[in-house]
C-alpha positions as CSV (number, residue, x, y, z in Angstrom):
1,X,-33.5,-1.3,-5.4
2,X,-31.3,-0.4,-2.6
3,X,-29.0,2.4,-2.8
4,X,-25.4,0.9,-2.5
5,X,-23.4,1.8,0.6
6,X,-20.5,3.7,-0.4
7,X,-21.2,4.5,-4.0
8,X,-20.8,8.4,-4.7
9,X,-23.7,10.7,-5.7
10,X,-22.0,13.5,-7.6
11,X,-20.1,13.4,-11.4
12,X,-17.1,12.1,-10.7
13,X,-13.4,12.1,-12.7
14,X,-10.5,9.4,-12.5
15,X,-7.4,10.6,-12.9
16,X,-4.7,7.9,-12.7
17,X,-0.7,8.8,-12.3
18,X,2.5,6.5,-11.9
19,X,5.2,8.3,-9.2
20,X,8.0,6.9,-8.9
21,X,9.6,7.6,-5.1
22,X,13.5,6.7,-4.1
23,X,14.3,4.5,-1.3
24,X,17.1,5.4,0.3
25,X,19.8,3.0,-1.0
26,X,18.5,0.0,-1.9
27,X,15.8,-2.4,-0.7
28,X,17.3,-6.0,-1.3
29,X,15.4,-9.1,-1.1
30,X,15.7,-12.6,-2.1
31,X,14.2,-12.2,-5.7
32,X,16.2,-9.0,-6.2
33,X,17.0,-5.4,-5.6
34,X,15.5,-2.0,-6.0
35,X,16.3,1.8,-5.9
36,X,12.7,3.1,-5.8
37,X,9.2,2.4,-5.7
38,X,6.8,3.0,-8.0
39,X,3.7,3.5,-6.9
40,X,0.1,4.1,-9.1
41,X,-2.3,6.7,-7.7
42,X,-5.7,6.6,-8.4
43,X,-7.7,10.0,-7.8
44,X,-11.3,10.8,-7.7
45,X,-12.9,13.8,-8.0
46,X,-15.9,15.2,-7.3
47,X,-17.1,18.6,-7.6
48,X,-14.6,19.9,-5.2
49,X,-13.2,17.1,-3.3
50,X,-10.8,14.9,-4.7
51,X,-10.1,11.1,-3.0
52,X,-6.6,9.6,-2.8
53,X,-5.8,5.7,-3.6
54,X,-2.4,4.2,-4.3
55,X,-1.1,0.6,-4.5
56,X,2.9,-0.8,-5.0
57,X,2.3,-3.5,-7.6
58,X,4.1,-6.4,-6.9
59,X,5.8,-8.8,-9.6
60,X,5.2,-11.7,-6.9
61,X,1.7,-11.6,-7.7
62,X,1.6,-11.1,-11.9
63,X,1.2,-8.0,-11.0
64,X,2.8,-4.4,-12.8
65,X,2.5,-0.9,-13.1
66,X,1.5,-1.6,-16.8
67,X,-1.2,-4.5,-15.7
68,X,-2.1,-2.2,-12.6
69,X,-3.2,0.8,-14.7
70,X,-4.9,-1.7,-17.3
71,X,-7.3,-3.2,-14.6
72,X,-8.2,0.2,-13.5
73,X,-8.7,1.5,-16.4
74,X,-11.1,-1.2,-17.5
75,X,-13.9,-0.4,-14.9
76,X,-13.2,3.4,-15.1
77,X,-16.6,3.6,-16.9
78,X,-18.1,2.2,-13.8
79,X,-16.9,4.6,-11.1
80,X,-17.2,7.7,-13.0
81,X,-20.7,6.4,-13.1
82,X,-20.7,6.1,-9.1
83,X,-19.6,2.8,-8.7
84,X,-18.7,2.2,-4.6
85,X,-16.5,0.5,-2.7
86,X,-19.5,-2.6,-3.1
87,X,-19.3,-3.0,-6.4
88,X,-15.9,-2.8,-6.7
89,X,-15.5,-5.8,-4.5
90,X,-17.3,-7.4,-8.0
91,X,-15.5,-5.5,-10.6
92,X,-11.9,-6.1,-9.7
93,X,-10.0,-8.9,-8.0
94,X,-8.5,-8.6,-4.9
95,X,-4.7,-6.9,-5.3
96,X,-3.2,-3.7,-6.0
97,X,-5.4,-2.1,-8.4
98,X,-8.6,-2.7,-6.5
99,X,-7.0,-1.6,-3.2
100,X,-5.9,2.1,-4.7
101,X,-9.5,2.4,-6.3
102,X,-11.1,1.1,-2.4
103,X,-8.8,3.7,-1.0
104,X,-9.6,6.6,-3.2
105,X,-13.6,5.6,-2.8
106,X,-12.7,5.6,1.1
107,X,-11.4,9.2,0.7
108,X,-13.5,10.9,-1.7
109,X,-17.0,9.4,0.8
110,X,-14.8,11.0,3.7
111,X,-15.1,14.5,2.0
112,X,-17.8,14.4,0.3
113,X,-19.7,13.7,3.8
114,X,-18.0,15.8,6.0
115,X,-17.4,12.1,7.8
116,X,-14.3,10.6,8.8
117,X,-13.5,7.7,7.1
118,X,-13.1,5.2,10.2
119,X,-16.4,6.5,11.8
120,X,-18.1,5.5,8.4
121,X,-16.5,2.0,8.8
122,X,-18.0,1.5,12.2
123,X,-14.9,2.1,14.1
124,X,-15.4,4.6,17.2
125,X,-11.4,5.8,17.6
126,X,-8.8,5.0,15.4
127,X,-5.9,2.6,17.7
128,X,-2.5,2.8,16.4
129,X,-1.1,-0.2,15.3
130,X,2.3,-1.9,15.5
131,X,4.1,-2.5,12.4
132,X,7.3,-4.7,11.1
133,X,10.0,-2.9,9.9
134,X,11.6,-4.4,7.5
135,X,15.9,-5.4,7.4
136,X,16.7,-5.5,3.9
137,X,19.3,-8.3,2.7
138,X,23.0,-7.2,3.1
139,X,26.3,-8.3,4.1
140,X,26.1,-9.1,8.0
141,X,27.9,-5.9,8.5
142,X,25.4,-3.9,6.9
143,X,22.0,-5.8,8.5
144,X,24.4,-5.6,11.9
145,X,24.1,-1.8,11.4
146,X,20.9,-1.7,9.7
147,X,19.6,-3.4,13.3
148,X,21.1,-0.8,15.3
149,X,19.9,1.8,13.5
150,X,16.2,0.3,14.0
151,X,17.0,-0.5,17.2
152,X,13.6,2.1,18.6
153,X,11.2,0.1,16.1
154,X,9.0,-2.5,18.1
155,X,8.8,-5.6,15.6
156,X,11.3,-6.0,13.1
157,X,11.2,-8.2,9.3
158,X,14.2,-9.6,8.4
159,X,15.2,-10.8,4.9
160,X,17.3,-13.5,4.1
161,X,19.1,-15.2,0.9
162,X,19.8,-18.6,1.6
163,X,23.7,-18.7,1.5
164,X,25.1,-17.2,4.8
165,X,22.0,-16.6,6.4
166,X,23.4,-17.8,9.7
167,X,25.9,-15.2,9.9
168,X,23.2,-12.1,8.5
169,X,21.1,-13.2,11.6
170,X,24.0,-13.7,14.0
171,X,24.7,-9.6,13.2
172,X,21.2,-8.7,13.5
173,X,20.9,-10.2,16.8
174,X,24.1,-8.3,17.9
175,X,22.9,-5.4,16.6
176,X,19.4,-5.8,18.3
177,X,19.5,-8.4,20.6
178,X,15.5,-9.8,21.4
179,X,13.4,-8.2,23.4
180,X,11.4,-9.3,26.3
């Protein structure tokens, strides 16, 4: 039988935490408003090196923290028996649970062989990436200033509401008028 690629070779111990982080002020979108994210990490240890996975679970998906921690839970047995990143890709769906646990595996391979995790993933230099930033929902005053503030970011997300929509843009494009 082949030996799976990514699976771990040494005893290894999940240890699963909820954190809950504030956002400064509050992130507002369409479907509502929050005050902090809560986030469930997923570590793996083995023998002296411990790997780090986390995922947001999102409503907008049937997914929870509650649900999250379930589905992880339910295949600990597996990867403290050295289940990798391939068999995960069978035991869990694809969404928030499985992502912290492919992280963690991603982490805990890294240290355990002394090899950087994008050189194991066939990648020769990591390239950074541009990212949205994200305008939460707001009065047009506040995404007006909200876009100025962001006003170095290179791609910005904005939400919207519906309901006065044209005026939360018109601000936005005051406060960061288009590029290029």
């Amino acid at each position: 039988m082949a030996e799976e690629r990514g699976a771990i070779h040494l005893r290894i111990e999940l240890v699963l935490a909820v954190e809950a982080f504030p956002i400064a002020g509050r992130f507002v979108i369409s479907r509502g408003a929050k005050t902090e994210a809560r986030v469930v990490v997923a570590a793996l240890r083995a023998g002296d090196a411990v790997g780090r996975g986390e995922c947001v679970p999102y409503a907008r998906y049937g997914e929870s923290v509650e649900s999250v921690v379930a589905q992880i839970e339910s295949v600990r047995s597996e990867i403290e028996s050295g289940a990798g990143r391939m068999a995960l890709q069978r035991l869990l769906p694809p969404g928030a649970a499985r992502n912290a646990l492919d992280c963690a595996l991603w982490d805990l391979e890294a240290k355990t062989s002394g090899r950087r995790a994008y050189l194991t993933a066939g990648f020769a230099r990591l390239v950074p990436l541009t990212t949205a930033y994200t305008l939460s929902v707001g009065t047009p005053e506040e995404m007006r200033a909200a876009a100025m503030k962001a006003a170095d970011r290179p791609l910005l997300k904005v939400k919207l509401a519906g309901e006065g929509d044209d005026a939360r843009l018109a601000a936005v494009r005051e406060g960061r008028p288009m590029r290029g």
